[in-house]
C-alpha positions as CSV (number, residue, x, y, z in Angstrom):
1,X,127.0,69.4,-72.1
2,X,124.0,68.8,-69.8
3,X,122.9,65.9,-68.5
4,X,119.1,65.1,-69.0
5,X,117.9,63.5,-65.3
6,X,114.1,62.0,-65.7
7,X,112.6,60.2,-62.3
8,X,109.4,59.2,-61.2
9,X,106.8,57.0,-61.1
10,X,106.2,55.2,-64.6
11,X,103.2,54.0,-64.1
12,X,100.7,53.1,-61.3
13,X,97.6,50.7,-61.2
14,X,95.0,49.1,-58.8
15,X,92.7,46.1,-59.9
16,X,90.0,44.7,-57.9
17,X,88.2,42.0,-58.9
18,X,84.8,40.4,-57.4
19,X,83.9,36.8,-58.2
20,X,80.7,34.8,-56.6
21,X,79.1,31.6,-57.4
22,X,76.7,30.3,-55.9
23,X,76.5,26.1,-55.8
24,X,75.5,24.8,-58.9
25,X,72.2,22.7,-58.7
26,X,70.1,20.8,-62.1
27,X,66.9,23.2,-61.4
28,X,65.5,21.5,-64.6
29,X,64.8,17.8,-63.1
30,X,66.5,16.5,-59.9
31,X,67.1,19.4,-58.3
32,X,70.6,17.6,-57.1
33,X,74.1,19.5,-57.1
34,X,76.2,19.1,-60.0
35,X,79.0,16.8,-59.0
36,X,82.3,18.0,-60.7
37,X,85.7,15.5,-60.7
38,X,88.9,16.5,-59.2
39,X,91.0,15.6,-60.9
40,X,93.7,14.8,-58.9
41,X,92.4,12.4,-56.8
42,X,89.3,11.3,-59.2
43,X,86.4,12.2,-56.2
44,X,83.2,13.8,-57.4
45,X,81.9,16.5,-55.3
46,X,79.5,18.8,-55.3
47,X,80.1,21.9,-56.5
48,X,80.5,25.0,-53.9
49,X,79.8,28.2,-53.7
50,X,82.6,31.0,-53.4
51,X,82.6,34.0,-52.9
52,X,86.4,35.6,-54.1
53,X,87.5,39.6,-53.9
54,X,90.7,40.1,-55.0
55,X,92.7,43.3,-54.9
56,X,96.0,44.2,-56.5
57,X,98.2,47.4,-56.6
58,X,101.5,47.9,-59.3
59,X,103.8,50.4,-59.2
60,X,106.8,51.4,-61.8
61,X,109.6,53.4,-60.8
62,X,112.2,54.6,-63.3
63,X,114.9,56.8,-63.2
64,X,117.3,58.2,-66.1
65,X,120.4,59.7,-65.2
66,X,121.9,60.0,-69.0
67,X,120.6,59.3,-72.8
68,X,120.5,55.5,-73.1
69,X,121.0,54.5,-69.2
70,X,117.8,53.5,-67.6
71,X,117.1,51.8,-64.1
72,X,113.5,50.6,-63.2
73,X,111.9,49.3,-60.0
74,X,108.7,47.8,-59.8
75,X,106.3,46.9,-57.4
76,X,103.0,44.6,-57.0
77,X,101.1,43.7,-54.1
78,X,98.4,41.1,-54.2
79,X,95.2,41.3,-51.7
80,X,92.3,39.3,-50.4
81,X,89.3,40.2,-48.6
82,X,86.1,37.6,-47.1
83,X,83.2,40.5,-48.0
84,X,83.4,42.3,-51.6
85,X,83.8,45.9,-51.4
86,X,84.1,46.2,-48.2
87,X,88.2,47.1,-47.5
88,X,88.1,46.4,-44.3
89,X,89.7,43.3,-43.9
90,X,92.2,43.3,-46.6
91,X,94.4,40.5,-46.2
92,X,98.4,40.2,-47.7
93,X,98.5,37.3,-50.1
94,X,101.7,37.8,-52.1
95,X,104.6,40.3,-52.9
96,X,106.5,41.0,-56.2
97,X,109.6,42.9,-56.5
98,X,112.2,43.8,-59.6
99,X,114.7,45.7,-60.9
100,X,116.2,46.1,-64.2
101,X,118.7,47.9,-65.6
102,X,119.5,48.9,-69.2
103,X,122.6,50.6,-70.9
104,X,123.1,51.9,-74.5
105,X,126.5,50.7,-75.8
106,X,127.8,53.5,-78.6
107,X,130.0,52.3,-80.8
């Protein structure tokens, strides 16, 4: 009886994602910004403009050593950068790690 061994990388994924606003303004009569409430502390301010790139990376590792036993790894790393599309100042926000592992009972 052989044992079937399968490893490798499950699945792997980047994601960038590019966001900019420029601050809102009433073009069609006062020319004033557009004050938005915080909510937390009940101020109106004007609303800002942002500029957000956001990079992120995932990676699945599994690994089956028999039929119905399987152990899984997985990765994701979350980055920020001040210029979109640039990639040279990509800045560490947050870490994810996880494992799991799954076995078939036969009865």
């Amino acid at each position: 009886m052989s044992a079937a061994r399968n490893a490798g990388i499950s699945a792997a994924r980047g994601e960038y994602n590019a966001e900019q606003q420029d601050p809102l303004r009433d073009h069609s009569r006062t020319n004033l910004p557009i004050l938005i409430r915080d909510p937390a502390t009940g101020v109106y301010a004007p609303a800002a403009a942002f500029e957000r790139n956001r990079f992120r990376l995932d990676a699945l590792f599994s690994y089956q050593p028999t039929p119905g036993t399987v152990f899984f790894a997985g990765y994701s790393s979350f980055l920020t950068e001040p210029f979109g599309l640039k990639f040279d100042a990509l800045r560490r926000t947050n870490d994810g790690f996880f494992v799991k592992a799954s076995y078939l009972l036969r009865l």
